[in-house]
N, C-alpha and C positions, 0 to 999 in steps of 0.2 A: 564903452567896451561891450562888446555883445557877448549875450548868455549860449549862444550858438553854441552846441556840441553835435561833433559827429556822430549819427545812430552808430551802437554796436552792433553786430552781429543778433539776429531772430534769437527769443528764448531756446525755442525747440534745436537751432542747431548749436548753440553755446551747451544742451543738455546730449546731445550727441556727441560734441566733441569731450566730455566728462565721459559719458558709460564707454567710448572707444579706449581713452586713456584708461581707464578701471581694467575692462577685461584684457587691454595689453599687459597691464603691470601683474595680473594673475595668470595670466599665460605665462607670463617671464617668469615669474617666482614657481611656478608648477614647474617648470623648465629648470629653475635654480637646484629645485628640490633634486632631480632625478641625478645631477651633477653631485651636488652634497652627497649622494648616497652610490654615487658612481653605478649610476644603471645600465648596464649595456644595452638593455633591451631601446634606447634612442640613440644608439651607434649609427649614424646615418640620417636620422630624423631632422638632427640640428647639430650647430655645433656653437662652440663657445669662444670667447675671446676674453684673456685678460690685461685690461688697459696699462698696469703698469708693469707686465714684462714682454708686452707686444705678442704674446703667442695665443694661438688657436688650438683648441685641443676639442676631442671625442668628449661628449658625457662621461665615460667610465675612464679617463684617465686615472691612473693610479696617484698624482701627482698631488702634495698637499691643497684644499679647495681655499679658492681665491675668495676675498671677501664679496659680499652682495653689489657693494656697490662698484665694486671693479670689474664688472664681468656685464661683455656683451654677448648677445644672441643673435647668430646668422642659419639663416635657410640651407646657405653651401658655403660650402669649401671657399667657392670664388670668390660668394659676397664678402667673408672674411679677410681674403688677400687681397681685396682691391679696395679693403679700408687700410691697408698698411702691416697687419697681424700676418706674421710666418709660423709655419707647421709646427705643432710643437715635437720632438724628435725622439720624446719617450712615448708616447701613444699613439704619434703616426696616425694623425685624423684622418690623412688622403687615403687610406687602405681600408676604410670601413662599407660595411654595404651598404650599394645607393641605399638610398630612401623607395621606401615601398608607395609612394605615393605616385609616383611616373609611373609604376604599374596600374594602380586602378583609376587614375584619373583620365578620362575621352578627352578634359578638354586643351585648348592649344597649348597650353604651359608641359602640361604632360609629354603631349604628343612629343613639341618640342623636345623636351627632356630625354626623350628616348632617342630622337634622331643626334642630339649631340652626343648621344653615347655610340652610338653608332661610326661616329666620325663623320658625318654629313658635314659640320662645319670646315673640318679640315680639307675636305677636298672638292667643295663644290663650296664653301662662303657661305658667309649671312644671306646673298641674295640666291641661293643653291634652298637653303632652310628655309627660309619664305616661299618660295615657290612651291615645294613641298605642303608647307601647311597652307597654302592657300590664301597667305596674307602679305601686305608689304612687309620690307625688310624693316622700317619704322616701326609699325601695329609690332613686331614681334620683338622686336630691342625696348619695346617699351613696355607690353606687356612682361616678360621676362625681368627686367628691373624692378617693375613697379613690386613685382610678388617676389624676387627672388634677393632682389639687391644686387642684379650680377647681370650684364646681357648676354648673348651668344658666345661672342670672341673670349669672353672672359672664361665665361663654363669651360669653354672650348680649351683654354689655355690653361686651366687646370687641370683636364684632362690629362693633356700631352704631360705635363709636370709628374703627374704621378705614375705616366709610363715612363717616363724617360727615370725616376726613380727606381720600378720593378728593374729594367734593364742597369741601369749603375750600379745596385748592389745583385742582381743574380746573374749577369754574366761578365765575360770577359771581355765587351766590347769595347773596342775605341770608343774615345769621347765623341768624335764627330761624327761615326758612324751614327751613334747612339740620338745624337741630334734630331738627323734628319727621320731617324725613323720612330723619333716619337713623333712626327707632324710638326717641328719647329720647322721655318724655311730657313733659317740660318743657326749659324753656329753664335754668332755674338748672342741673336735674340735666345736662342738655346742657355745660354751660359747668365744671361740677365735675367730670365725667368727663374731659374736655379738657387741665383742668389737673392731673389725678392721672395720667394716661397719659403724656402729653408734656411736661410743666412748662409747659407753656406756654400763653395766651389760644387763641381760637378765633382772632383778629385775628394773631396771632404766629405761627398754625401756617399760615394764608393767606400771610402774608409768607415764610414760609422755603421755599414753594415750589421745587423746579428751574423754572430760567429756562422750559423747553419746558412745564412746565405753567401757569408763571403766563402764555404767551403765549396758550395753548389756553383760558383761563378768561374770555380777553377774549372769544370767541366762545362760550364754553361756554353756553346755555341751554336749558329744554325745550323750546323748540321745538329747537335745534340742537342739542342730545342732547349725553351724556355722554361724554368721551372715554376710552378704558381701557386700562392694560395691562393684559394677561393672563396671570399669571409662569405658568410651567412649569418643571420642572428636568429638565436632563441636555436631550439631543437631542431632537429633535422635526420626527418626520415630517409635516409639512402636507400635501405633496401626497398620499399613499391618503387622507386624512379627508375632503377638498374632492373627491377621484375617488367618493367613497363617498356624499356629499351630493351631488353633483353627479344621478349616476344616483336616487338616490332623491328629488332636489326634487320638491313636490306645488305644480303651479302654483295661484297665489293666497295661499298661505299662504306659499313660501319660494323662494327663484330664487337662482340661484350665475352669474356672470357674468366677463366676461375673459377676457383668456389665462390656460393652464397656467404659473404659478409665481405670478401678480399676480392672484388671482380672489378677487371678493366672492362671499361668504355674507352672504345678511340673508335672514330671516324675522321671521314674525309671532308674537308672544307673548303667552299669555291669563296673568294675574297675579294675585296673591290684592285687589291693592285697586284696578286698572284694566287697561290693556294697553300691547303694546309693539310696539317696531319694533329690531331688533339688525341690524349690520352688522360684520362680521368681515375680516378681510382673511388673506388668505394669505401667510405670511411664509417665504422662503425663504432669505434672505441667513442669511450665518455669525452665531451667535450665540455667546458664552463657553460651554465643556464644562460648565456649571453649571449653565447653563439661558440662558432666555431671555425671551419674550411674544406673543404676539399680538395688535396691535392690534383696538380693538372699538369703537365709537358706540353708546349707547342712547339712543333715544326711548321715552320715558315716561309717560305721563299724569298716573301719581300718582310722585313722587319718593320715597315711602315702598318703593316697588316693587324700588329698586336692589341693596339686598343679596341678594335672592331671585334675580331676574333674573342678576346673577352669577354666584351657584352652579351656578344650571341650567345657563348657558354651560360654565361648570365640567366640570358635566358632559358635558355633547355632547362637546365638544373634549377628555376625559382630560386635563387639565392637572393633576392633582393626582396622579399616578401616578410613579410610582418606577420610571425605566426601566431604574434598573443593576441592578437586583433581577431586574427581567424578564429583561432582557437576559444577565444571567450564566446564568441559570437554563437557557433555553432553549439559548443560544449553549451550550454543556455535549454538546448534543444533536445527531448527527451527522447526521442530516437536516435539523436548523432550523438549523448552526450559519451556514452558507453566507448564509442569507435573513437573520439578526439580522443577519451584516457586512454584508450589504447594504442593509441600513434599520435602523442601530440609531437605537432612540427608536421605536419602531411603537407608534401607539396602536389602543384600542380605544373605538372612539365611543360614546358614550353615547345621551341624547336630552334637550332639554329640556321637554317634555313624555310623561310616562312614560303614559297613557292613550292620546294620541295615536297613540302610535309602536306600544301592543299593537294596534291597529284599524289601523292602515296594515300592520304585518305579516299579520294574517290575510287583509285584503282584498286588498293588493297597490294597487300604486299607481294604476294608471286607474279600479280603484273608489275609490278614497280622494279621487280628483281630483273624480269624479261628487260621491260626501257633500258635500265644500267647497262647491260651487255650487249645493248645491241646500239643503243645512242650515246651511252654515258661516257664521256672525255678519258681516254686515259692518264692515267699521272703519268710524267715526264720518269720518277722516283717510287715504282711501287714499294708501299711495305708490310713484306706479308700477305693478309688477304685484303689489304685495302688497296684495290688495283685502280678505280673509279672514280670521278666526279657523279653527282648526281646530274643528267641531261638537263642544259637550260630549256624553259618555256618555247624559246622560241626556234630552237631546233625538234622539240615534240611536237608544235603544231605545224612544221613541216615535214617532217616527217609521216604523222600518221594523222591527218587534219580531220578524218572521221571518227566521229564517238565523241563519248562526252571530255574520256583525258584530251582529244586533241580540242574540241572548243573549250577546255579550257586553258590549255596551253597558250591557245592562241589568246582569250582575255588576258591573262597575266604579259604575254609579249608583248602587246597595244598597250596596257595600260589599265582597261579596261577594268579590271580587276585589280587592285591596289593591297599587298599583304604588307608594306616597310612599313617599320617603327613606328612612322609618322604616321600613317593611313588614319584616318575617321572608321572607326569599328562597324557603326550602322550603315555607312555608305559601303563599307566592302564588304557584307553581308547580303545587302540586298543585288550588290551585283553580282554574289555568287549564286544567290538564290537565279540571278536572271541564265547563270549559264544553264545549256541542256543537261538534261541527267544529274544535275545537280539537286538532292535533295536537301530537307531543311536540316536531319538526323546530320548529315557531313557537314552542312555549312558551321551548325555548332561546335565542330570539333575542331574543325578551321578558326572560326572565331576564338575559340576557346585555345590550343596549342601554337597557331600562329601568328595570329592578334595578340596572346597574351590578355585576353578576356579571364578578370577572376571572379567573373560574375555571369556564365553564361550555360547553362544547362539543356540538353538536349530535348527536344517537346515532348514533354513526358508530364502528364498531369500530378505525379507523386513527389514530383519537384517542387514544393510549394516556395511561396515568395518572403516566407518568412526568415528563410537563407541567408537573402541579400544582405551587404552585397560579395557572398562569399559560395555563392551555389556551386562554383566550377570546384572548388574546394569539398563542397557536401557530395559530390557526386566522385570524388576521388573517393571521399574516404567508405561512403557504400561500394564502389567497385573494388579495393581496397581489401575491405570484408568478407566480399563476395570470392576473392582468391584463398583470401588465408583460410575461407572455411572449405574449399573445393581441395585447397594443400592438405589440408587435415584428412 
């Protein structure tokens, strides 16, 4: 009989596979901790699963805590649903804000992450999102599993899930209507997805409504638009975001009206399957240390439009940002620390149209005003003073093809020039740097408002690196400063 054994595995990686097991089981338990203590502020970060009643729930569920050893931990919503675990129905996991990590992360997971928020899957596939990022449709289904526990189709069909949820309890839509325009292609798969998310019919998830939404649903239609919260976590400065819209509105396409604390936002929206009309409100009353919402209306032409249209708001508004992250960071810092306590929660505005906002930056706003009236689409539906689309690219570089708005018009209609979700931040940077007249003072602002860069500061030597990675953040809250003390 031979002594023959098979070698085991090298010391060194038998010592690897230990210190990996270690800092998972402390990452979990640090994770466990914030649930036991029901912290909102990882509303979106992670979520939870408990094995023996199959449900999925938010960090800050109110709900009695599950023991340690029954509780799993997922990156999304999706990995959770396609281990078998449905929503759980008092804390509504699917309603929390993304995760602020698809905002600061360049790389393809990110990217990815924003393009499915976009709806890129639903209407152009996994091989539509690959081509975008620049990868096969494999590299990205398996990058995406490997970190998320969920691939594209999955995200993707979480998504639709918890649009097709806003529309069942806030308006009065037929169920099949409601289907198709959450991105389901069918009504069985509509009504199967329903029941594997929430246990329950599409008629049962309408019934369990909150009383205020199923009263909002008597009114809810397209013509009377969508009503919405908008979650956010942690504090949340409104008034600089409405100060900062306010001065930038481009009449015809957007107007902010009211008093300081009670002011609408609405603007016009061009959409991948028709257009829109968004009304926002300024919210200033106390909200929980967790977070909060912003109330929002859509008008839509195609209802398929609503998850996209969201995100963009998303974006504008930073709602998906992690202000204690920011806020520790800078607050550390003995020039910003004064301005965080003064405004903690400072966001940094986005844009819901990333083309747009490069062409109103280089032109500035009384040319931008000029374009709209003299190229910009009109709505079929004026209302009010929102008479306008903002001009596509590729009507301004034919239109006026000299000067720097028109070469840039024309990069963003080639291609040339890349400002979606998905876009690589350094690559569309340096080819804005390549258009004519385009300076580096605008490309940052590009970067920073269109990109969703929260790390990117205009070349200015008093911006130091000690910031990162939150300078587009340190530079709001000095400009910030620099109003309130000119208001004074």
């Amino acid at each position: 009989m031979s002594d023959f054994r098979q070698p085991g595995p090298p010391d060194w990686r038998r010592l690897d596979s230990v210190t990996e097991t270690a800092q998972r089981t402390a990452h979990e338990d640090s994770r466990y901790e914030a649930v036991r203590s029901r912290d909102a502020r990882f509303d979106g970060a992670f979520f939870f699963a408990v094995r023996t009643t199959g449900i999925y729930c938010r960090p800050s569920c109110p709900a009695v805590t599950p023991k340690r050893r029954n509780v799993r931990f997922f990156a999304t919503a999706a990995a959770a649903q396609g281990s078998g675990f449905r929503a759980c129905r008092r804390c509504r996991p699917d309603a929390v804000p993304g995760s602020a990590d698809w905002n600061v992360r360049a790389d393809v997971v990110g990217r990815a992450m924003r393009l499915i928020g976009d709806g890129v899957v639903d209407r152009e596939g996994v091989a539509g999102l690959a081509v975008r990022l620049g990868y096969s449709a494999r590299q990205v289904q398996r990058q995406l599993t490997a970190e998320l526990g969920a691939g594209p189709v999955a995200l993707a069909r979480a998504q639709r899930a918890h649009t097709a949820r806003v529309l069942l309890q806030t308006t009065g839509l037929p169920v099949t209507e409601i289907a198709f325009a959450s991105g389901f292609a069918s009504v069985r798969q509509f009504n199967d997805t329903i029941r594997a998310v929430y246990a329950a019919t599409p008629s049962d998830v309408r019934a369990a409504a909150p009383a205020a939404d199923r009263a909002a649903s008597r009114t809810a239609t397209p013509s009377a638009g969508v009503p919405l919260r908008l979650a956010h976590r942690g504090p949340y400065q409104a008034g600089p975001v409405f100060d900062l819209l306010q001065r930038e509105a481009v009449a015809g396409v957007e107007e902010v009206s009211g008093p300081r604390g009670r002011r609408r936002y609405r603007r016009t929206l061009r959409l991948p399957y028709g257009t829109g009309i968004v009304a926002v409100e300024e919210r200033t009353r106390a909200q929980g240390d967790g977070g909060g919402w912003l109330d929002a209306r859509l008008h839509l032409t195609d209802l398929r439009d609503l998850t996209t249209s969201v995100q963009r708001l998303r974006r504008l508004f930073d709602l998906d940002a992690d202000p204690y992250a920011v806020d520790e960071r800078l607050g550390a810092d003995p020039r910003l620390a004064p301005l965080v306590a003064a405004r903690p929660g400072l966001r940094s505005p986005g844009t819901a149209d990333p083309d747009e906002l490069a062409v109103r930056a280089l032109a500035g706003r009384a040319a931008a005003e000029r374009l709209v009236q003299r190229y910009g689409k009109v709505l079929d539906a004026p209302c009010g003073t929102l008479t306008h689309l903002f001009p596509e690219p590729a009507v301004l570089a034919a239109a006026e093809p000299d000067g720097p708005v028109g070469a840039l018009a024309a990069a963003l209609a080639d291609g040339t020039v890349r400002l979606d979700p998905g876009a690589d931040r350094d690559d569309a940077e340096r080819a804005l740097l390549a258009v004519p007249g385009m300076d580096a003072r605008t490309a940052a602002v590009v970067r920073t408002r269109a990109l969703g860069d929260p790390d990117t500061a205009p070349p200015d030597p008093t911006v130091p690196d000690s910031w990162r990675p939150w300078r587009s953040y340190a530079v709001n809250h000095l400009r910030a400063a620099g109003d309130w003390e000119q208001d004074r």
